[in-house]
N, C-alpha and C positions, 0 to 999 in steps of 0.2 A: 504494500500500500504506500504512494505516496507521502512522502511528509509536506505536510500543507506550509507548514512553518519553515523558514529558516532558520530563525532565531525567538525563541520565548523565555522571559522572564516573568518569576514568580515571587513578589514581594523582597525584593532583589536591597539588601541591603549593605552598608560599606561606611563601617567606622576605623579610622585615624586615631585612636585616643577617645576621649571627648567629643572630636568633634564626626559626627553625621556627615558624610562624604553623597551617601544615597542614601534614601528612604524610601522601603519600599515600592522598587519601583517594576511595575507591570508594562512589560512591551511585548508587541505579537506583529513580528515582521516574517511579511511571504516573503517565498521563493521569488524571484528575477525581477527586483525591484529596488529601486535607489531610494533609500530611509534616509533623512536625515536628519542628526541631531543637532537642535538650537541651543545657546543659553550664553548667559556671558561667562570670564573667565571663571572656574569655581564650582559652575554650575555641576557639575559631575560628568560630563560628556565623558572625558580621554579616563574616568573610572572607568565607567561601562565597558568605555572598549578593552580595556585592560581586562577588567574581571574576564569579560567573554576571549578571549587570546590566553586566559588561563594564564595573567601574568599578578595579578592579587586575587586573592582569597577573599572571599567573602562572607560577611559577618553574617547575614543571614537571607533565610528566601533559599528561593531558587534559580538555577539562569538551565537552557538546555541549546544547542547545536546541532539543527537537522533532528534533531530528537534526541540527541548525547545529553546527557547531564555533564555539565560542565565544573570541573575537569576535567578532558579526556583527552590524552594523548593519540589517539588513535586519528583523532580528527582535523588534528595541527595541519595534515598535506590538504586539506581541501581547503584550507584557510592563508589570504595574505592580508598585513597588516604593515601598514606604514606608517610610523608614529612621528608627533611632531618635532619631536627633537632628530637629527641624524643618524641613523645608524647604519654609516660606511663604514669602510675602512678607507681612512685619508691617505693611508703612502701607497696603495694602489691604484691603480687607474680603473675607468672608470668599464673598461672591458672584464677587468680580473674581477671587482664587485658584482658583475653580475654573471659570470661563471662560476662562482663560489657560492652565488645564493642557487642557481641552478645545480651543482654539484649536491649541498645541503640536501636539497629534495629528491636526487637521486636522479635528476636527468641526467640524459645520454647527451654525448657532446655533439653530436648532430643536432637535437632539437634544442639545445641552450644555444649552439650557433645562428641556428632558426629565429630564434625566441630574441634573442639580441638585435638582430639584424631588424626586427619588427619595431621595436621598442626603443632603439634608439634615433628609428626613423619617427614615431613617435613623440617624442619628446624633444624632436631637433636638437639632437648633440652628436651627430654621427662623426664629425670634425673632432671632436674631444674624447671619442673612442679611446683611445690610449692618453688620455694624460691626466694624473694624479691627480684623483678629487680633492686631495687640498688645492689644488691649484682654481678650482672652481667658484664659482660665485657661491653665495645663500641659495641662489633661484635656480642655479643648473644643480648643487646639491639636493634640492628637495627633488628634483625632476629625478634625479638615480635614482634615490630613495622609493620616489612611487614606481618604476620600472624593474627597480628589486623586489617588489613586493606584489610584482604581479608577473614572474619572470616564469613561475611554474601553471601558471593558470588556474589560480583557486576559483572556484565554485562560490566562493564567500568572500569579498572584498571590507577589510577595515582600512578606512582613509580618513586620518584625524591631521585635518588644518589642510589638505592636499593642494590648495591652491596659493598659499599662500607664501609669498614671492613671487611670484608669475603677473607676467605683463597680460593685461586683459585678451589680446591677440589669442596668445597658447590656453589663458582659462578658457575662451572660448573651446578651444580646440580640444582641450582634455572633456570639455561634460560630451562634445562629441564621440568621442572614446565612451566614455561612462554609459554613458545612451547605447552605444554598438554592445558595450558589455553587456549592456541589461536584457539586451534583444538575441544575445547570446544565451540568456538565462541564468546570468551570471547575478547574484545580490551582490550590491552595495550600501554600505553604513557608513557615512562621511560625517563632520563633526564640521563646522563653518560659524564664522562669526559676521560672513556677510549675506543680511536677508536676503539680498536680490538672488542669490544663487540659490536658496530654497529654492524659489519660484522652480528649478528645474528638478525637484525629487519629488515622487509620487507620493511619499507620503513621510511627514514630518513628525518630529517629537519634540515638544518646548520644555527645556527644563529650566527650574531657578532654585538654586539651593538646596539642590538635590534632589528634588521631587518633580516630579511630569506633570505640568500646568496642562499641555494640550495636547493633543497627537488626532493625527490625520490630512486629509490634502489640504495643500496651502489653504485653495480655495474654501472649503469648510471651516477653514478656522478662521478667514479673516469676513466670512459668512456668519457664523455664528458670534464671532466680537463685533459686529456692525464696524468691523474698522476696512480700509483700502491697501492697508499694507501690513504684511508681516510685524514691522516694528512694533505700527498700532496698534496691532492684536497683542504685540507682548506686552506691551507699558500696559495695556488695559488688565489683560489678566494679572500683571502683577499689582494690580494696584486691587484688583477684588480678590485674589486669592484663591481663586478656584479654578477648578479645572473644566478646562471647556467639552 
């Protein structure tokens, strides 16, 4: 039988100490569809995706993966994740970074050559193919970053801040990727702190302080906040507290 769901959490919570990172938070994202999560800095976004990548523990709830209870090592190859900070390696180039995360997953060097040659036409760095990603910008950095983390072709896309660096030009360019992805049946979870590129995910999730004020299409939420734009609909719900 099908799994309806990509990803579901159940009362999904994540304490630091003291302080309440998540509360209880319920989400139910299908299969081949771009999710994404809103909130300012704090809100819990780049938790979530960590807890779900199996990279913190979780205080309480549940979270699950294609139907996995999460932790499960078993289902890390179906899964890429690109976090906001960088994870390259600087004194190699930018060819060896992505043969090494290819090797990681157990490709054959055929299709990591494949896989390369697609991806770096993507991302416009085929000219920097061999030279030292320190030698790179912040914005041709982040660009690796997301091309490693879709080098093996997961099934489940995490992309926290994925645009950010990037000259409007290539964001366009990349939700057109995102989009081919999704029409591949590929899920994506992206994490953005700029509304207007909501506009381009099927269906959203608004957090503030660790809890889910709204979730569903743009359209819907800024339908049922009687506002015009994403921002409105947030300022509004956080100013009543509830959840739409």
């Amino acid at each position: 039988m099908k799994q309806s769901f990509a990803i579901e959490t159940k009362n999904l919570t994540k304490r630091f100490g003291s302080f309440t990172a998540l509360s209880e938070l319920n989400l139910k994202i299908e299969n081949g569809v771009i999710h994404g999560l809103l909130g300012p800095n704090g809100a819990g976004k780049t938790t979530v995706i960590k807890i779900l990548c199996g990279l913190l523990k979780l205080s309480g709830g549940e979270a699950y993966i294609f139907g996995n209870k999460v932790p499960n090592r078993s289902i890390l190859p179906q899964i890429g994740y690109m976090p906001q900070e960088t994870a390259l390696y600087l004194e190699l180039s930018v060819h060896h970074n992505l043969a090494l995360y290819g090797e990681v997953y157990g490709m054959s060097r055929g299709r990591i050559a494949e896989r390369e040659k697609e991806l770096l036409q993507f991302i416009a760095l085929e000219k920097w193919r061999d030279e030292p990603v320190s030698n790179l910008s912040g914005g041709m950095k982040h660009r690796v970053s997301l091309a490693c983390s879709m080098i093996h072709e997961p099934k489940l896309l995490f992309l926290d801040e994925p645009t950010v660096g990037v000259d409007p030009e290539l964001r366009a360019s990349f939700w057109e990727y995102f989009n081919a992805l999704k029409h591949k049946g590929i899920t994506i979870v992206l994490t953005t702190h700029y509304m207007d590129e909501a506009q381009h995910c099927d269906r959203i999730g608004l957090l503030r302080q660790g809890k889910l004020i709204a979730e569903g299409a743009p359209s819907e939420i800024t339908r049922q906040t009687h506002t015009t734009s994403l921002e409105e609909a947030f300022l509004a719900l956080s100013r009543q507290g509830v959840k739409a």
